[in-house]
C-alpha positions in Angstrom: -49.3 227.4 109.1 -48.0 227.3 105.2 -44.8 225.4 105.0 -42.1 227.2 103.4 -40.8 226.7 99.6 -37.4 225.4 99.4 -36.9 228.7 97.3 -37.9 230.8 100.5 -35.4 228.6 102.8 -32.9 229.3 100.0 -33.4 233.0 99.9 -33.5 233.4 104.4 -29.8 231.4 104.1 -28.7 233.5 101.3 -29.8 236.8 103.9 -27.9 235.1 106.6 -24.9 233.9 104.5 -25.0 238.2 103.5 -25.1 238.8 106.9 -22.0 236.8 108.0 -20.0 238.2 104.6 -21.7 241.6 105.1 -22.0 242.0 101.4 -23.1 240.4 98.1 -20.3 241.9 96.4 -18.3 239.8 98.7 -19.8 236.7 98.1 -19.9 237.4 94.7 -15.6 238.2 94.7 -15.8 234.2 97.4 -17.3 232.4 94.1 -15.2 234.0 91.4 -18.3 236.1 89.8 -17.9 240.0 89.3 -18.5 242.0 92.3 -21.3 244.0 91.1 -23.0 240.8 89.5 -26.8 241.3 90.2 -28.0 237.9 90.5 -28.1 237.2 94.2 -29.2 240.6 94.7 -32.2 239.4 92.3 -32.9 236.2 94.0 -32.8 238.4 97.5 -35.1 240.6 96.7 -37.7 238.4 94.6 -37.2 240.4 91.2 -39.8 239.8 88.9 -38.3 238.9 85.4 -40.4 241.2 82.9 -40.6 239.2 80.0 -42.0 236.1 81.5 -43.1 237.6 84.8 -41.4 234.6 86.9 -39.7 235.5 90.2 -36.0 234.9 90.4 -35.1 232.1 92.4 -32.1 229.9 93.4 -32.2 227.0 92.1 -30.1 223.6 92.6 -27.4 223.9 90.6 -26.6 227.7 92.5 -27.3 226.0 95.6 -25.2 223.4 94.9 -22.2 226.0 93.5 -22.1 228.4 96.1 -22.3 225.5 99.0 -19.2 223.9 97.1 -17.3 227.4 96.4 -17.7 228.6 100.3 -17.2 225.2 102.0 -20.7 225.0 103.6 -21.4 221.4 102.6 -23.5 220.0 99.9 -27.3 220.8 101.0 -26.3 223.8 103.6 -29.1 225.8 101.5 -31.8 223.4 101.8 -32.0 223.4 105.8 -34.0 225.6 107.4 -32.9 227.5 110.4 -35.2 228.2 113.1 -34.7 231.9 114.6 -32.4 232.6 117.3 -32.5 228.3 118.1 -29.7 227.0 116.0 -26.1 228.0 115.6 -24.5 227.2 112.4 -21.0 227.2 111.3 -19.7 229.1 108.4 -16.5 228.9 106.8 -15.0 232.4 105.8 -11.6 233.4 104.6 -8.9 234.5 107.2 -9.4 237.7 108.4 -12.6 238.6 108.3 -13.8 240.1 111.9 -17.1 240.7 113.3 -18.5 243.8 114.0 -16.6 244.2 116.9 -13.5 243.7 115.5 -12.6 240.6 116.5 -11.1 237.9 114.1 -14.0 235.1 114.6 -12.4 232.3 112.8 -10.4 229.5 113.7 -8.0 227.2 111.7 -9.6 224.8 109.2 -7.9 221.9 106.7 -7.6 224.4 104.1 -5.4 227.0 104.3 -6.6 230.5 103.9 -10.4 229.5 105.1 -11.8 229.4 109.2 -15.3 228.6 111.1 -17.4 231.3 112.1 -20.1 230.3 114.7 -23.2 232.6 114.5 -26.8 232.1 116.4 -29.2 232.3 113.2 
């Protein structure tokens, strides 16, 4: 079995990170970039840059920014998550309910943010 890139375990969190926010857009509005800004949507979907035919990747610095912006803790990225073995915790701003409806998160330090629990 090939072990994974850390660029590949970057990518599977950013899916489940989507998942849990439900949108890029709204990850995007989380860490202050425009809603419709196309850069995790690249990394996501592996684009190919055509002028020097490298595939867009997260790197550190990203990692690093979005892990500080959605108070995931420095090297959230980095760790892969076996399937359906591990629950992680998430913090998400107040408000935000599953798919049933339901408010999922529970107070934090920081006001306005909560923990959402989620089998990965």
């Amino acid at each position: 079995m090939t072990e994974k890139s850390i660029y590949d375990i970057r990518r599977e969190n950013l899916n489940i990170l989507i998942d849990v926010y439900g949108s890029i857009a709204r990850i995007n509005q989380l860490t202050g970039r425009p809603r419709t800004d196309s850069s995790l949507s690249q990394i996501r979907n592996q684009t190919v840059n055509t002028v020097n035919h490298n595939v867009r990747r997260m790197g550190k610095n990203l990692a690093r920014s979005l892990e500080k912006q959605l108070r995931l803790g420095e090297g959230w990225f980095d760790v892969e998550r076996q399937d359906g073995n591990s629950v992680a915790v998430i913090n998400v701003p107040f408000g935000q309910d599953d798919d049933d409806g339901h408010d999922q998160n529970f107070p934090d330090r920081e006001a306005g943010w909560g923990r959402r629990f989620f089998t990965a």
